[in-house]
PyMOL commands that place a pseudoatom at each C-alpha (Angstrom):
pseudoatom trace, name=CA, resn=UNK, resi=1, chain=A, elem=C, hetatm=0, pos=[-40.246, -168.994, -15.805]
pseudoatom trace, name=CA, resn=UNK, resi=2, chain=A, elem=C, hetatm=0, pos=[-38.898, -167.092, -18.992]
pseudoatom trace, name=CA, resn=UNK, resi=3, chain=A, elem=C, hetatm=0, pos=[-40.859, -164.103, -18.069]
pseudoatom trace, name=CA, resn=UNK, resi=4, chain=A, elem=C, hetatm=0, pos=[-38.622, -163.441, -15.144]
pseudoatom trace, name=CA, resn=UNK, resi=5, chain=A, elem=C, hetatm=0, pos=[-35.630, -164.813, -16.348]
pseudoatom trace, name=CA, resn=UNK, resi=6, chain=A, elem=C, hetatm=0, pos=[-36.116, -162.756, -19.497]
pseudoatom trace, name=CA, resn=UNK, resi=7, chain=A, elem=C, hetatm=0, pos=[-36.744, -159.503, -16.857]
pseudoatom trace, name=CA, resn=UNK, resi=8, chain=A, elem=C, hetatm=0, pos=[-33.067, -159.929, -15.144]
pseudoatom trace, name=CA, resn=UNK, resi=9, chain=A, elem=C, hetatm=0, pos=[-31.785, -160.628, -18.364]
pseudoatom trace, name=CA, resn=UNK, resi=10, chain=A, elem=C, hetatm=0, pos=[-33.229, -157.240, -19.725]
pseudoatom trace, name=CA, resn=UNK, resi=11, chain=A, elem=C, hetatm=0, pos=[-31.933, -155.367, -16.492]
pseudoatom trace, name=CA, resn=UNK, resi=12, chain=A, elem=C, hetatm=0, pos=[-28.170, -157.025, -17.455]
pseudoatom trace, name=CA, resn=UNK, resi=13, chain=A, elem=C, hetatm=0, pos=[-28.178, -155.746, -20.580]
pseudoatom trace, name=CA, resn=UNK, resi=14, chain=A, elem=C, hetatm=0, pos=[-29.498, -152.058, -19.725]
pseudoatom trace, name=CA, resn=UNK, resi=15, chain=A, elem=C, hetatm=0, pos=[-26.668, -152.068, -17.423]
pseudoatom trace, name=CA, resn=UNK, resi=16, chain=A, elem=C, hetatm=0, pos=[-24.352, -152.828, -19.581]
pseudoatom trace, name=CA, resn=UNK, resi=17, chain=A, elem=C, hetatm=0, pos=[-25.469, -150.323, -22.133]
pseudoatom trace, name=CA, resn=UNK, resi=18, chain=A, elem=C, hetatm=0, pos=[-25.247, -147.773, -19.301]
pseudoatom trace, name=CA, resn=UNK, resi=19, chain=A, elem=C, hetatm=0, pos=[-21.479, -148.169, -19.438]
pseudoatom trace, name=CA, resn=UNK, resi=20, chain=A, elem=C, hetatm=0, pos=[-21.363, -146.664, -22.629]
pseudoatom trace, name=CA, resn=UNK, resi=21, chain=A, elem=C, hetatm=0, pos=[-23.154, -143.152, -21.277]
pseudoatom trace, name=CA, resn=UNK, resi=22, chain=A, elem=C, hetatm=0, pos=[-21.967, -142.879, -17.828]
pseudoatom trace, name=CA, resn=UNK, resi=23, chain=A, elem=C, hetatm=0, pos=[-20.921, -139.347, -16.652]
pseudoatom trace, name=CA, resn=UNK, resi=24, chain=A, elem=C, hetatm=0, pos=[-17.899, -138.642, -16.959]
pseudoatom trace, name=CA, resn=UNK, resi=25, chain=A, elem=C, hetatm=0, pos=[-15.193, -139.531, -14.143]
pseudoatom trace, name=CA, resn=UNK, resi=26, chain=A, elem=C, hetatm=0, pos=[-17.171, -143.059, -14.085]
pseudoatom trace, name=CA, resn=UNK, resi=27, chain=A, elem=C, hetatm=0, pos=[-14.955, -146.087, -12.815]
pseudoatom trace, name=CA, resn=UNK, resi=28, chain=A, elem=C, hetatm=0, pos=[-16.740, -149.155, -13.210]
pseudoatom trace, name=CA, resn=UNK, resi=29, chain=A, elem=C, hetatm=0, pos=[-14.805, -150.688, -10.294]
pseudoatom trace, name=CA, resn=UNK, resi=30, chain=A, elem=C, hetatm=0, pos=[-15.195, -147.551, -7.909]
pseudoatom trace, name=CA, resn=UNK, resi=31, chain=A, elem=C, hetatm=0, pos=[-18.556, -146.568, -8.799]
pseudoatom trace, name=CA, resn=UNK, resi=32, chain=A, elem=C, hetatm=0, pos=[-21.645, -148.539, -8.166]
pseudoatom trace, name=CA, resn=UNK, resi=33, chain=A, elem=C, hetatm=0, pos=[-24.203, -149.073, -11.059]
pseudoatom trace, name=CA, resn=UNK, resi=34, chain=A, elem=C, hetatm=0, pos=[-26.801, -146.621, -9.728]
pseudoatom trace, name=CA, resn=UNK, resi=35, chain=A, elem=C, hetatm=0, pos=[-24.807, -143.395, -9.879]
pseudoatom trace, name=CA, resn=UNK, resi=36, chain=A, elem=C, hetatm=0, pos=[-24.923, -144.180, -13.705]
pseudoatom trace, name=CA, resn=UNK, resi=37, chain=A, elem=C, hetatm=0, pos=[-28.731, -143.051, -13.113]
pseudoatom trace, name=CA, resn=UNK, resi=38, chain=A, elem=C, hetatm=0, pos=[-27.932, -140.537, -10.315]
pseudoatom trace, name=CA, resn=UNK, resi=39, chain=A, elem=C, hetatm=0, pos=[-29.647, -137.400, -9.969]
pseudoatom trace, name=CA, resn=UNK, resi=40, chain=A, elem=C, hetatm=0, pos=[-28.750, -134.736, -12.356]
pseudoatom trace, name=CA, resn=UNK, resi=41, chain=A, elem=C, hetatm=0, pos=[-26.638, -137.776, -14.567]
pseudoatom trace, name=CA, resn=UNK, resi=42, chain=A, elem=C, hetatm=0, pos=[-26.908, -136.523, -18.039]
pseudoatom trace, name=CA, resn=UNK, resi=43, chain=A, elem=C, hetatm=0, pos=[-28.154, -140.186, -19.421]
pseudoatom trace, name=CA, resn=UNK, resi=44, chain=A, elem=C, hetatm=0, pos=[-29.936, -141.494, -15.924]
pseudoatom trace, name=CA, resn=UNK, resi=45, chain=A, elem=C, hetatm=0, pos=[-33.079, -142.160, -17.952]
pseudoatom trace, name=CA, resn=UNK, resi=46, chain=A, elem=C, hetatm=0, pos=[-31.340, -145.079, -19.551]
pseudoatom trace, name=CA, resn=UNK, resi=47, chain=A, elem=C, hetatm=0, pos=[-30.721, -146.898, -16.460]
pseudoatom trace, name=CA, resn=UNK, resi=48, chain=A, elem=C, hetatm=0, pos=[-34.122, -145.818, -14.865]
pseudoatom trace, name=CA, resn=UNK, resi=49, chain=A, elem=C, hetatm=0, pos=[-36.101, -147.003, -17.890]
pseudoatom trace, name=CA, resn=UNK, resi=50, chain=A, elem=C, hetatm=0, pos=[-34.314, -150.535, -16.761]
pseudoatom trace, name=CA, resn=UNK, resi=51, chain=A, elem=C, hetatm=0, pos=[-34.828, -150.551, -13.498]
pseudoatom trace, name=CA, resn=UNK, resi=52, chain=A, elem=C, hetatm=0, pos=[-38.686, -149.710, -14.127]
pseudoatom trace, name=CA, resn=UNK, resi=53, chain=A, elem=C, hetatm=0, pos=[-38.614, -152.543, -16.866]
pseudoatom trace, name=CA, resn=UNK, resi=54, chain=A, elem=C, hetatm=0, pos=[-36.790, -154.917, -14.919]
pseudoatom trace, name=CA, resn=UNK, resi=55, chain=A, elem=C, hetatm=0, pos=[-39.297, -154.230, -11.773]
pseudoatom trace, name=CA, resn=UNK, resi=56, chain=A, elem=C, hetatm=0, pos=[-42.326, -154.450, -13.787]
pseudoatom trace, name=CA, resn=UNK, resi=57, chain=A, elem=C, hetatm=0, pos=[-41.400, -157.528, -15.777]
pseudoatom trace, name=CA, resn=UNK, resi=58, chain=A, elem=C, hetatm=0, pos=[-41.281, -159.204, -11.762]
pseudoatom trace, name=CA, resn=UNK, resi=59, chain=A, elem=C, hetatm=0, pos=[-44.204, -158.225, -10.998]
pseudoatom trace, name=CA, resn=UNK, resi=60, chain=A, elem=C, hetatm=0, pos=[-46.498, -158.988, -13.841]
pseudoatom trace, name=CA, resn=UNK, resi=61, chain=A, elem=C, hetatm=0, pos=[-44.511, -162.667, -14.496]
pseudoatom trace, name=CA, resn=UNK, resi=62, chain=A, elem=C, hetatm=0, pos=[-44.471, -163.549, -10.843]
pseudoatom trace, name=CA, resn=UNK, resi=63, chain=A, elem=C, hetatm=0, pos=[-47.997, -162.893, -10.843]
pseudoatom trace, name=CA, resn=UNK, resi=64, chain=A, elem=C, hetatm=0, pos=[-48.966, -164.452, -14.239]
pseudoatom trace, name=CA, resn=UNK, resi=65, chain=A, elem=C, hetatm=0, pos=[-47.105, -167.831, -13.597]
pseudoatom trace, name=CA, resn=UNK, resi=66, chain=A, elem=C, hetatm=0, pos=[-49.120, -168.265, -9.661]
pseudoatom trace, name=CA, resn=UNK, resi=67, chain=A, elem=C, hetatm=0, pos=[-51.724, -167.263, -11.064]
pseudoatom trace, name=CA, resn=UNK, resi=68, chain=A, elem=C, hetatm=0, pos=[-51.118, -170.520, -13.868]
pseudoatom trace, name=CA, resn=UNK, resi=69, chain=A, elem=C, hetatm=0, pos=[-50.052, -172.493, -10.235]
pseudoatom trace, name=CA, resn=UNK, resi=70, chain=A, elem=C, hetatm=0, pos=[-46.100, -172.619, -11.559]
pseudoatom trace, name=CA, resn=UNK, resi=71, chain=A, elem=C, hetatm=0, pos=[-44.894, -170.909, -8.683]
pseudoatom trace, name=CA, resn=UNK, resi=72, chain=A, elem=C, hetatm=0, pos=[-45.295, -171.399, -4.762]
pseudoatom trace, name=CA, resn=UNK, resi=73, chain=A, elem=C, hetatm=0, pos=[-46.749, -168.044, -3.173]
pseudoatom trace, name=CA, resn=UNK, resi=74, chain=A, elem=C, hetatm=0, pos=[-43.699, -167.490, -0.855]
pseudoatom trace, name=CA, resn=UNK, resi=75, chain=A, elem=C, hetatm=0, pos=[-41.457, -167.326, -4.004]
pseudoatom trace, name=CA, resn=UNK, resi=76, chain=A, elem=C, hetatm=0, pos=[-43.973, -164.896, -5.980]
pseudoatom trace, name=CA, resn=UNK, resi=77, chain=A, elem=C, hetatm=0, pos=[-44.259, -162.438, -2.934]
pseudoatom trace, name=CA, resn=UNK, resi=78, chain=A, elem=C, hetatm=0, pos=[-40.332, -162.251, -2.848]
pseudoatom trace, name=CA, resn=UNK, resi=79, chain=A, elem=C, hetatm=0, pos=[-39.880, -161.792, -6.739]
pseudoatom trace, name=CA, resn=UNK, resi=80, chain=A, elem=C, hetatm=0, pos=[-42.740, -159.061, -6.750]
pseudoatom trace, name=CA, resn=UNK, resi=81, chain=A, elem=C, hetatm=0, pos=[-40.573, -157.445, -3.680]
pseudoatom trace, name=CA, resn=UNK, resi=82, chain=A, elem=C, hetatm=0, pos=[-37.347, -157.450, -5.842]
pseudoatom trace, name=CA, resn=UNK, resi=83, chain=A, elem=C, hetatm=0, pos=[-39.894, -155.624, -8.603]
pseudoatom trace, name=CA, resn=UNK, resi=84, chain=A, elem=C, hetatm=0, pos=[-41.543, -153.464, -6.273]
pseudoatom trace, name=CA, resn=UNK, resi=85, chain=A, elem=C, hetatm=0, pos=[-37.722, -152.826, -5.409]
pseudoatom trace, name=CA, resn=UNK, resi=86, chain=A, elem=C, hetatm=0, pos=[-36.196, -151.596, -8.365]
pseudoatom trace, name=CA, resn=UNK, resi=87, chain=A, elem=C, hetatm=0, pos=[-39.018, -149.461, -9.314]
pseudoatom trace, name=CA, resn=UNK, resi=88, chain=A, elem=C, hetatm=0, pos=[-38.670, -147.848, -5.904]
pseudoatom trace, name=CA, resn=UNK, resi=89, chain=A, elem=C, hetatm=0, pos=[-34.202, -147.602, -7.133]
pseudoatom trace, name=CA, resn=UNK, resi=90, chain=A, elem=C, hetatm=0, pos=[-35.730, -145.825, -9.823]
pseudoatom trace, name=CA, resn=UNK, resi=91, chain=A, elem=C, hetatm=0, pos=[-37.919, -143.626, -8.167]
pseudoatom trace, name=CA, resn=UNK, resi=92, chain=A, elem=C, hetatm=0, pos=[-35.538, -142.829, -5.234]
pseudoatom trace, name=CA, resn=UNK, resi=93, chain=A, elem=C, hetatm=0, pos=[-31.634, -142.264, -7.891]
pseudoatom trace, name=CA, resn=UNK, resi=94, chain=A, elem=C, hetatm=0, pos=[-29.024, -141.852, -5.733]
pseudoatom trace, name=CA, resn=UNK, resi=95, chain=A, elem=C, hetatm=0, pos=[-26.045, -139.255, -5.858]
pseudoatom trace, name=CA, resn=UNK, resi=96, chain=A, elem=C, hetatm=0, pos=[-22.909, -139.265, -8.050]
pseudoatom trace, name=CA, resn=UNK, resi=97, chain=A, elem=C, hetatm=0, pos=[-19.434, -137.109, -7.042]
pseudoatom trace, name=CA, resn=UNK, resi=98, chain=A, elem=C, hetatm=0, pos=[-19.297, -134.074, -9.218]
pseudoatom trace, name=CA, resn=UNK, resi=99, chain=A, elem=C, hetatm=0, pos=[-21.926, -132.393, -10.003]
pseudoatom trace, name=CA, resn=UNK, resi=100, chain=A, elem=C, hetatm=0, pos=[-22.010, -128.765, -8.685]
pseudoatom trace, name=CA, resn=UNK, resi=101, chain=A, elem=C, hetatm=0, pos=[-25.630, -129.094, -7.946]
pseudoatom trace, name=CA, resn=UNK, resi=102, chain=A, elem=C, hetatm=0, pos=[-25.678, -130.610, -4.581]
pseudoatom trace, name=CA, resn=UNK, resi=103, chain=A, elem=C, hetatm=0, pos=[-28.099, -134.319, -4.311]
pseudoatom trace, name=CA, resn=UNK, resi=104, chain=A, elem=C, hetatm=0, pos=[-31.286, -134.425, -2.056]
pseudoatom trace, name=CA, resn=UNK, resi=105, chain=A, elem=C, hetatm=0, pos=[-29.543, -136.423, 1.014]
pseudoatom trace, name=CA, resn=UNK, resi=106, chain=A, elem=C, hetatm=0, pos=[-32.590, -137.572, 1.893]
pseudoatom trace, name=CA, resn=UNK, resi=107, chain=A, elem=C, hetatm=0, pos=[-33.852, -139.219, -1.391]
pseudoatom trace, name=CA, resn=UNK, resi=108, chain=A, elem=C, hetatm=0, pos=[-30.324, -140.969, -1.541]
pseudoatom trace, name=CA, resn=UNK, resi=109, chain=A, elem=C, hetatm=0, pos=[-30.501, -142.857, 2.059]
pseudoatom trace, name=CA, resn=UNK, resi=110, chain=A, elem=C, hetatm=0, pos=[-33.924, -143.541, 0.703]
pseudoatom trace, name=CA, resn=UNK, resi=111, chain=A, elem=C, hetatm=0, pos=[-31.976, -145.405, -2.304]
pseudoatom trace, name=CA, resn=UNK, resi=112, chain=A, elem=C, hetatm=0, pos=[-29.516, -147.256, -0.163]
pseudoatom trace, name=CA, resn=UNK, resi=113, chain=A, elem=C, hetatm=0, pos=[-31.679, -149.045, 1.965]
pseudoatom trace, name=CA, resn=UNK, resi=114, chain=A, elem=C, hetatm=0, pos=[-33.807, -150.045, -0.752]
pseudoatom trace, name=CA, resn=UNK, resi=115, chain=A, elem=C, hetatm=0, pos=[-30.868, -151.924, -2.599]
pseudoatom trace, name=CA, resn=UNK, resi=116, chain=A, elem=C, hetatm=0, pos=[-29.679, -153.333, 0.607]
pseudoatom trace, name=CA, resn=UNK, resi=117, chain=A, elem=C, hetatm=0, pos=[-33.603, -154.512, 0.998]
pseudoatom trace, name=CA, resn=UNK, resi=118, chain=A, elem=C, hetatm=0, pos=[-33.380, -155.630, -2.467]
pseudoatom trace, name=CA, resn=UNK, resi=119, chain=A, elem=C, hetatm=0, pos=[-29.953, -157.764, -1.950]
pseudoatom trace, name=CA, resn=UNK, resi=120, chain=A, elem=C, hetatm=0, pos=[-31.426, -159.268, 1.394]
pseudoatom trace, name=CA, resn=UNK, resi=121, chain=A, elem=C, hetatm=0, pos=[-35.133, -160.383, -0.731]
pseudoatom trace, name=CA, resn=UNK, resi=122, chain=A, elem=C, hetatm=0, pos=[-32.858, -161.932, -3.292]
pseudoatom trace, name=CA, resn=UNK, resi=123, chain=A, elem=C, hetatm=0, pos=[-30.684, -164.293, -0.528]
pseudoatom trace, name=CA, resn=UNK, resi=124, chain=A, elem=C, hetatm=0, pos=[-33.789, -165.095, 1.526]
pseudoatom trace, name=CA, resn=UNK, resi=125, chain=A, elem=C, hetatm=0, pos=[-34.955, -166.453, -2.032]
pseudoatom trace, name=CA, resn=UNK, resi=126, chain=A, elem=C, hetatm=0, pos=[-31.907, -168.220, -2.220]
pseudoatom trace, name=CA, resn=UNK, resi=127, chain=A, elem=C, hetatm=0, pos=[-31.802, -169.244, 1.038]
pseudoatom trace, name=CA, resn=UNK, resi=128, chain=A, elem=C, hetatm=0, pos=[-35.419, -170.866, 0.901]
pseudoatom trace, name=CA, resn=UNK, resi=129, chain=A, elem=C, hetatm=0, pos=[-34.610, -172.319, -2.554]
pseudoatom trace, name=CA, resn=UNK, resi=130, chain=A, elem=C, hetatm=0, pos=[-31.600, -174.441, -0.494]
pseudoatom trace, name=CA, resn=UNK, resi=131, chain=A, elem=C, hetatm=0, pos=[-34.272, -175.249, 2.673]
pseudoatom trace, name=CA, resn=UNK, resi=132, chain=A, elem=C, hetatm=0, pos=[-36.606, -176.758, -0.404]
pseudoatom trace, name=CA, resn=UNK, resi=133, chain=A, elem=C, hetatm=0, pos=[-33.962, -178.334, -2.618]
pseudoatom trace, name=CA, resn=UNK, resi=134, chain=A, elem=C, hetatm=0, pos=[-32.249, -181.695, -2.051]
pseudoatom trace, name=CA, resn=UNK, resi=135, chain=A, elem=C, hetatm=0, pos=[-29.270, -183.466, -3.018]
pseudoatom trace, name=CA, resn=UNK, resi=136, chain=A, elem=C, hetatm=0, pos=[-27.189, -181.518, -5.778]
pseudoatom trace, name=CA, resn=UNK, resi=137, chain=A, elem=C, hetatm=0, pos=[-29.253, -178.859, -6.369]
pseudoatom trace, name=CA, resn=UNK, resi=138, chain=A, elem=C, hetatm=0, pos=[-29.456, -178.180, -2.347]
pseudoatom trace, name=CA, resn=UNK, resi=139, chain=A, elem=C, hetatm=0, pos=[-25.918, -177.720, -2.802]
pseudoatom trace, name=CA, resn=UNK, resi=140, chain=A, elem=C, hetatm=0, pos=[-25.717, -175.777, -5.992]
pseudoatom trace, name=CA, resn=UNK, resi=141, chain=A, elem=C, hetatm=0, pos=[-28.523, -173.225, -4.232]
pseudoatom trace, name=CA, resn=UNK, resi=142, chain=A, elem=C, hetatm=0, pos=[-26.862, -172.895, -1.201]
pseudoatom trace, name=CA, resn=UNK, resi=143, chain=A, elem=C, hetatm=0, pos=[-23.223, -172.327, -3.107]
pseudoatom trace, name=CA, resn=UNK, resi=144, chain=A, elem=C, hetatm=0, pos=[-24.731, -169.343, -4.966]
pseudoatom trace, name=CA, resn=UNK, resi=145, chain=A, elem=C, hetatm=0, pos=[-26.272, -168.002, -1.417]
pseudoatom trace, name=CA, resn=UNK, resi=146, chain=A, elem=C, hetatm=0, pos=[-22.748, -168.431, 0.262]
pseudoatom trace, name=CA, resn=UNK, resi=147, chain=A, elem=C, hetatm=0, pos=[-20.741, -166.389, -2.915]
pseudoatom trace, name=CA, resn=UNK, resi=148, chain=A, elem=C, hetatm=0, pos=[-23.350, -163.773, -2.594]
pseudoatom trace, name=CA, resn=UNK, resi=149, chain=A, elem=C, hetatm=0, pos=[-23.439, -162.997, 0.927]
pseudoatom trace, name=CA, resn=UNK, resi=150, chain=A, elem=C, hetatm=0, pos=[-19.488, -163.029, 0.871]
pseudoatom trace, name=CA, resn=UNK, resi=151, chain=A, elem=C, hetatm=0, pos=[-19.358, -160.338, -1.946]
pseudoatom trace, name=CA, resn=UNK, resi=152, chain=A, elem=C, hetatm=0, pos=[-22.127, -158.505, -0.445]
pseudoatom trace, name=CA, resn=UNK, resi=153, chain=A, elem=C, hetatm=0, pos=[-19.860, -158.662, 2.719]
pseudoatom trace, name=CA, resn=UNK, resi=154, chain=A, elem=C, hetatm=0, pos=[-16.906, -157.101, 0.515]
pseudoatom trace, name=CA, resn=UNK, resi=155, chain=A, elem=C, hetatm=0, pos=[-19.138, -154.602, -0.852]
pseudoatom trace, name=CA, resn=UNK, resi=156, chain=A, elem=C, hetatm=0, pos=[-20.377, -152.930, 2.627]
pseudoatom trace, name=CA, resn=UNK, resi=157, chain=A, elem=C, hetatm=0, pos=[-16.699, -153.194, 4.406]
pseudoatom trace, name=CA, resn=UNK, resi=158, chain=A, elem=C, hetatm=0, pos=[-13.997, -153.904, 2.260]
pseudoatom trace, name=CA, resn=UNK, resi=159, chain=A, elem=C, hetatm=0, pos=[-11.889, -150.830, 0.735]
pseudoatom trace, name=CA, resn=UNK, resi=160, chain=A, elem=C, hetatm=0, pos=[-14.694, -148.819, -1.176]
pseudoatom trace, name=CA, resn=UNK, resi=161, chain=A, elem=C, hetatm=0, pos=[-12.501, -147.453, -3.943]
pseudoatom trace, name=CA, resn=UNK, resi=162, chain=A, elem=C, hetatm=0, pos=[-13.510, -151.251, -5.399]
pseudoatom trace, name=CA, resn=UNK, resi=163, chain=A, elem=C, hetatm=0, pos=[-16.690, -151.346, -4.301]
pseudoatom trace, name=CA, resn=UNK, resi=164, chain=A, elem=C, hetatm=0, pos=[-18.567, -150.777, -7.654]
pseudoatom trace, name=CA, resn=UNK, resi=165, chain=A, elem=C, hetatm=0, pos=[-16.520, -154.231, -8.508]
pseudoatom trace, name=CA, resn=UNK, resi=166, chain=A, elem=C, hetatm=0, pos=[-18.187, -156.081, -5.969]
pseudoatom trace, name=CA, resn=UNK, resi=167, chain=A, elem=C, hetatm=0, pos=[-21.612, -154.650, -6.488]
pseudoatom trace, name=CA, resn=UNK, resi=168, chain=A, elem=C, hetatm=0, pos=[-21.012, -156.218, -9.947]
pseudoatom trace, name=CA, resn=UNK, resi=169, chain=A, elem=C, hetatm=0, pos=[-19.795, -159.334, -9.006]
pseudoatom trace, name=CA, resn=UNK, resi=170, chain=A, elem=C, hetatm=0, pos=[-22.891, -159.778, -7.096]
pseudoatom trace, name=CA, resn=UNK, resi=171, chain=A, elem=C, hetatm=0, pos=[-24.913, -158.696, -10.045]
pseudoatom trace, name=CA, resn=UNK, resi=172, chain=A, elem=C, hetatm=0, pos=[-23.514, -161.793, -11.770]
pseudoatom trace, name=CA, resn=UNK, resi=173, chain=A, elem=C, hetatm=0, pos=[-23.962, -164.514, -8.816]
pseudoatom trace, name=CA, resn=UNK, resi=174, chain=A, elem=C, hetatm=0, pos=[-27.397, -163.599, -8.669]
pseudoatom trace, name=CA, resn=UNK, resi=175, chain=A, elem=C, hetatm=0, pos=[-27.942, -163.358, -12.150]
pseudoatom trace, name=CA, resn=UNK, resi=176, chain=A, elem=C, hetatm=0, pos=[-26.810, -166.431, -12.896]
pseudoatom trace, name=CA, resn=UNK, resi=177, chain=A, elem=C, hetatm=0, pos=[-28.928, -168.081, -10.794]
pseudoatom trace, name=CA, resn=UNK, resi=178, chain=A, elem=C, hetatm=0, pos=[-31.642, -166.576, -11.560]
pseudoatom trace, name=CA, resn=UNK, resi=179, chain=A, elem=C, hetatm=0, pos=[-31.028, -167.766, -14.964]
pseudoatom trace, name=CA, resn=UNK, resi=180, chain=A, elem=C, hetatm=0, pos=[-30.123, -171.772, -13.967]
pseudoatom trace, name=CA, resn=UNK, resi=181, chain=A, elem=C, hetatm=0, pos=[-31.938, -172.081, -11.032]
pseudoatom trace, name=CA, resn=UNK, resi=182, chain=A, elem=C, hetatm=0, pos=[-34.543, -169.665, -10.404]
pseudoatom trace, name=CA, resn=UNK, resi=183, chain=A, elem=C, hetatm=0, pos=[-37.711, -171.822, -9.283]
pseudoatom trace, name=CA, resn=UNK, resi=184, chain=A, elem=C, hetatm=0, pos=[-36.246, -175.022, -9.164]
pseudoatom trace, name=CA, resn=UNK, resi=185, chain=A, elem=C, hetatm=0, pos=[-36.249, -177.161, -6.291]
pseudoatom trace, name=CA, resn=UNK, resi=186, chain=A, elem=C, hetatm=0, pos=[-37.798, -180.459, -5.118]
pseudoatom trace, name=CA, resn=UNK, resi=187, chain=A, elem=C, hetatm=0, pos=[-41.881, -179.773, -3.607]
pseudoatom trace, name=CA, resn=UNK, resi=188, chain=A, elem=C, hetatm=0, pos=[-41.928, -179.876, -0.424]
pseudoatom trace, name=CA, resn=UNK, resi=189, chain=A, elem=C, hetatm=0, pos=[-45.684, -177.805, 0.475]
pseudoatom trace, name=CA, resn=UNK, resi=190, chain=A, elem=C, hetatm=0, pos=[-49.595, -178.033, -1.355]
pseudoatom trace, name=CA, resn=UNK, resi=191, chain=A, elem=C, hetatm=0, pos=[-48.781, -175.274, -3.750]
pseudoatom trace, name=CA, resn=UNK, resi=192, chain=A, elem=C, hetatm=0, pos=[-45.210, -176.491, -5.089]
pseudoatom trace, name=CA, resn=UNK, resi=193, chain=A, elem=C, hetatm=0, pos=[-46.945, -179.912, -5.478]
pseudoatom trace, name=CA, resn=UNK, resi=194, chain=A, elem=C, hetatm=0, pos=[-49.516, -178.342, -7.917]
pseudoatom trace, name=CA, resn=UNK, resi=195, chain=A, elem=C, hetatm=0, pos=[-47.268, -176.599, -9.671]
pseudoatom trace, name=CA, resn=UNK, resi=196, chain=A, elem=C, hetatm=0, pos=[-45.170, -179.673, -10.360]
pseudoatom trace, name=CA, resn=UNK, resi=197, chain=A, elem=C, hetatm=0, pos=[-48.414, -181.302, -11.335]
pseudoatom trace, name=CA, resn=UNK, resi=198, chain=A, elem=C, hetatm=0, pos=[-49.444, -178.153, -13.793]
pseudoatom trace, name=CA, resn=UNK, resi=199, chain=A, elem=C, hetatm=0, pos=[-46.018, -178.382, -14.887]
pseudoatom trace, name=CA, resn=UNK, resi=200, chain=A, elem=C, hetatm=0, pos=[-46.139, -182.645, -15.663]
pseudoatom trace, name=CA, resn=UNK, resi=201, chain=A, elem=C, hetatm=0, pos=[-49.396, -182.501, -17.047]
for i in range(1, 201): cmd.bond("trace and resi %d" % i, "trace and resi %d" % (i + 1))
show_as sticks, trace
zoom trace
């Protein structure tokens, strides 16, 4: 599953590039990672280019490697979701303190619910990944679904003058896994089987 692995991995890195061009005021613990492509930002194009990137890169690899029978349909609806996702964070940028041109309220609600739809696609995934798994890697799945739903707890109601920290410590759980552990787990319907069989063969 390099394809998809390769897409986070791409996102990551645009992010942390983005660092280097935020507007000015940025706090990397205060701030969340969209207002570095907020409307009217000065470099949002950077960040939007890797959200669209990131969200395509799910959709066509999710759909190449079911199409090949090396993933299980449930798991290639939610990654094309979390594509179909970050395109839409792209489309919809959210607001950033500041600017004397005042946001579109609307188009920034818009925004929030989609990365809160976005963070709930990516436990559910998780979540199923534990259901499917056994032994160890039941465990490991289910560890990484635990640390993200606490830090996604921190990032709604804890103190928000840290919540951009947060954000990004969820960025990492997730990424991780997605790096270790996306797709793996012990077959337990027809199409896992025959990808384990494309996969053996």
């Amino acid at each position: 599953m390099k394809g998809v692995r390769f897409s986070n991995l791409y996102l990551v890195l645009v992010i942390f590039l983005s660092h280097f061009f935020a507007p000015e005021g940025y706090l990397f613990y205060q701030h969340t990672m969209s207002e570095m492509a907020a409307q009217y930002a000065p470099n949002a194009w950077i960040l939007t280019l890797g959200f669209l990137g990131a969200g395509l890169g799910y959709l066509v690899f999710s759909y190449i490697y079911f199409q090949r029978k090396k993933l299980p349909l449930w798991l290639t609806i939610l990654t094309m979701l979390n594509g179909l996702s970050l395109i839409l964070l792209a489309v919809f940028p959210t607001s950033y303190d500041g600017y004397s041109i005042p946001p579109n309220e609307t188009i920034v609600v818009i925004h929030r619910y989609i990365a809160y739809v976005s963070n709930i696609i990516t436990m559910v995934s998780l979540g199923i990944h534990a259901v499917k798994s056994k032994g160890n890697l039941r465990l490991i799945h289910s560890l990484f679904l635990i640390t993200a739903f606490v830090f996604s707890g921190f990032f709604i109601y804890y103190n928000q003058d840290v919540r951009g920290l947060f954000q990004r410590l969820i960025l990492l759980t997730t990424s991780s896994w997605t790096w270790f552990y996306y797709a793996k787990f012990h077959p337990s319907s027809k199409t896992t089987k025959q990808a384990q069989t494309v996969r053996e063969s």
